[in-house]
C-alpha positions in Angstrom: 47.6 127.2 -119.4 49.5 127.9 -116.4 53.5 128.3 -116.8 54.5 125.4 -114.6 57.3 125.0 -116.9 58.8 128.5 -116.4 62.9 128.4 -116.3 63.3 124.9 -117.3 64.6 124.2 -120.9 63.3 120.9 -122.5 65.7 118.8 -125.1 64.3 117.9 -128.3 65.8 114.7 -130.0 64.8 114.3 -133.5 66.5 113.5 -137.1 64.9 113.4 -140.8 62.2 111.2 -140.9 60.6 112.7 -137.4 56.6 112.7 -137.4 56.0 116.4 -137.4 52.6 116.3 -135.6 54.5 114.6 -132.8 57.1 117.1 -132.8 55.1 120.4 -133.6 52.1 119.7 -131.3 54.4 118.7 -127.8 56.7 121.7 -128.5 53.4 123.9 -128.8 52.2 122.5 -125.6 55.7 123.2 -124.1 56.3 126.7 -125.1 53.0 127.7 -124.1 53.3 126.0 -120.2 56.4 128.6 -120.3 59.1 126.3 -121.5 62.7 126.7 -123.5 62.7 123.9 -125.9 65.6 123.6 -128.2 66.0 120.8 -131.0 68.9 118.6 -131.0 69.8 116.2 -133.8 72.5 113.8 -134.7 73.1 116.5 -137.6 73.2 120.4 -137.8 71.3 122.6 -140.1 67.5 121.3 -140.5 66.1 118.1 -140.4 63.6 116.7 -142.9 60.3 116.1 -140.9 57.2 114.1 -142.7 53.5 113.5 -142.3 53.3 109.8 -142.4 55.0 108.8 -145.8 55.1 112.1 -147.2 58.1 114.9 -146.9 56.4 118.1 -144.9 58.5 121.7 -143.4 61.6 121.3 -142.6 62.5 122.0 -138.8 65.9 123.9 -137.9 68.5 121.6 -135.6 69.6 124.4 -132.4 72.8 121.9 -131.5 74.0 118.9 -132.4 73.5 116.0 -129.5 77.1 115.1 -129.3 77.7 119.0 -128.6 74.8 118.6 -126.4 75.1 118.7 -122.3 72.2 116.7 -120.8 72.8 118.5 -117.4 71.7 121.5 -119.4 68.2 120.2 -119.9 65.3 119.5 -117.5 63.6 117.1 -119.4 63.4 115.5 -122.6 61.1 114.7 -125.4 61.4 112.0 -128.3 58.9 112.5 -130.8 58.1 109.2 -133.2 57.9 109.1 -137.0 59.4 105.5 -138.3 63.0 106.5 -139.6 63.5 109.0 -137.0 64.3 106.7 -133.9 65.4 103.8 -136.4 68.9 106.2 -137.1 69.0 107.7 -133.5 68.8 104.5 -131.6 72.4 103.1 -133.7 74.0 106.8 -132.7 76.3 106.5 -129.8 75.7 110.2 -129.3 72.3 109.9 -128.9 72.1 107.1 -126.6 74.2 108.7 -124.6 72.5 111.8 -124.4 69.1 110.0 -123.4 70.4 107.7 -120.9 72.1 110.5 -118.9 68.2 111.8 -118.0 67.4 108.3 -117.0 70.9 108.1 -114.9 69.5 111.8 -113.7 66.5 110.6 -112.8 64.8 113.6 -115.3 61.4 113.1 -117.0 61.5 112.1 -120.2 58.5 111.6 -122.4 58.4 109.1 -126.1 55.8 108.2 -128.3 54.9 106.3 -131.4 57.9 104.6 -132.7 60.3 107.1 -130.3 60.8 103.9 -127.8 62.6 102.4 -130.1 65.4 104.4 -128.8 65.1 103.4 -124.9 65.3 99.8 -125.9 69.1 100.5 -128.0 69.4 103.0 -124.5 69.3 99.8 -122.0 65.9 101.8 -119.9 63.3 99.9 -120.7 63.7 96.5 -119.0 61.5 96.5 -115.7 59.4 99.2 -116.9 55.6 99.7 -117.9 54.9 102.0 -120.9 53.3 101.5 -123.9 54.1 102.5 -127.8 52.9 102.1 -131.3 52.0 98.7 -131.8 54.7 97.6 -134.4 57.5 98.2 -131.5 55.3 95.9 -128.8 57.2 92.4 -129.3 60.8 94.9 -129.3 59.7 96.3 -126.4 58.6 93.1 -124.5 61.7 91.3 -125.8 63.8 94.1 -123.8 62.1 93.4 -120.6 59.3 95.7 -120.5 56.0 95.7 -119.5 54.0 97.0 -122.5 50.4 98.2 -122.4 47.9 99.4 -124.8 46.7 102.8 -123.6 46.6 106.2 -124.8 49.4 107.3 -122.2 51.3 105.5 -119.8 53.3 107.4 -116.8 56.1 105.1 -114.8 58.3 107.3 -112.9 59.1 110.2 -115.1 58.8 108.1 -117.8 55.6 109.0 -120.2 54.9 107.3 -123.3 51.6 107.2 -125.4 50.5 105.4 -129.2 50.2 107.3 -132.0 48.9 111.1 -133.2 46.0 110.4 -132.2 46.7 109.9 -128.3 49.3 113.7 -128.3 46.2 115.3 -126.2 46.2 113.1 -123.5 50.3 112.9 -123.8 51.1 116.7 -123.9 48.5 117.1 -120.7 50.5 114.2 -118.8 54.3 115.2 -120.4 53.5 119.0 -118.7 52.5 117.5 -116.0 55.8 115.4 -115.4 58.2 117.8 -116.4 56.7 120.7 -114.0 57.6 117.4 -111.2 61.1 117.5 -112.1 63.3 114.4 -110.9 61.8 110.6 -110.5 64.4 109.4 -107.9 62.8 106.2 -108.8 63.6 106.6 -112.3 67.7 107.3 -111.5 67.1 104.1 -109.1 65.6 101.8 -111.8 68.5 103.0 -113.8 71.1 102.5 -112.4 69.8 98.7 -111.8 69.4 97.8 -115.2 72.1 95.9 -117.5 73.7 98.6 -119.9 73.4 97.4 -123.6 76.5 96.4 -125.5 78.2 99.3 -127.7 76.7 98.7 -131.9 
């Protein structure tokens, strides 16, 4: 694979309970399109990572996100898992940290149960993506417009199903993080109605 990501550093946001498949697999893909990718959590130390229900390695945090900088990172990725998003999207921290790419108008790219966090981010209303089938009525609730396919790209924003769709979301993630900034995505931003604080 080419490095179209050479010199850009990509922001991992995970806790315990992340699916490592859709961690492990994306980072892969990033590193080897040329990529820094460091892993950020709402703790320090290691995180407990699972496959499906049961406990798996064990994936070591490189900064907290509330000692995080978003204007440090070119783009961001928020792998699923069920528990994972469930304790990011109630941490102030975090929600911070992922609206300010949206506000930037950087790529950022969710899937499975990771979308979970854009709804508690106020980003999804007005937008089309798609996400594990469980979140769909959450999603639709929060304005979106929610499809079923095996990746979805709306102006820097990618999003995809499950495991089984990380092919065709690594191949389109790449491919909007080597674009850099979605104007359009700082635009549709800045227009939509910032959630109240939890």
């Amino acid at each position: 694979m080419a490095q179209t990501l050479a010199g850009k550093t990509i922001a991992v946001l995970a806790t315990d309970g992340v699916e490592l498949v859709e961690l492990q697999k994306p980072v892969a893909a990033l590193k080897e399109a040329g990529a820094t990718v460091e892993i950020l959590s709402i703790k320090s130390g290691e995180i407990q990572g699972f496959n499906h229900l049961t406990p798996g390695d064990k994936i070591p945090v490189d900064r907290e996100v509330k000692a995080a900088d978003a204007s440090a990172y070119q783009a961001l990725l928020l792998p699923g898992g069920v528990a994972n998003p469930d304790q990011l999207r109630v941490d102030q921290d975090a929600l911070a940290f992922v609206r300010a790419f949206f506000d930037a108008g950087k790529p950022v790219a969710a899937i499975c149960h990771a979308p979970w966090i854009l709804i508690d981010a106020g980003v999804v209303e007005g937008r089309t993506l798609t996400s594990y089938k469980t979140l769909r009525t959450d999603l639709r609730n929060a304005g979106a417009n929610v499809v079923d396919e095996e990746v979805v790209v709306d102006d820097g924003l990618v999003t995809s199903r499950c495991p089984d769709d990380i092919p065709a979301f690594n191949a389109k993630m790449i491919e909007a993080f080597a674009e850099g900034r979605h104007a359009d995505q700082a635009h549709k931003a800045e227009d939509a109605p910032r959630p109240p604080a939890h």
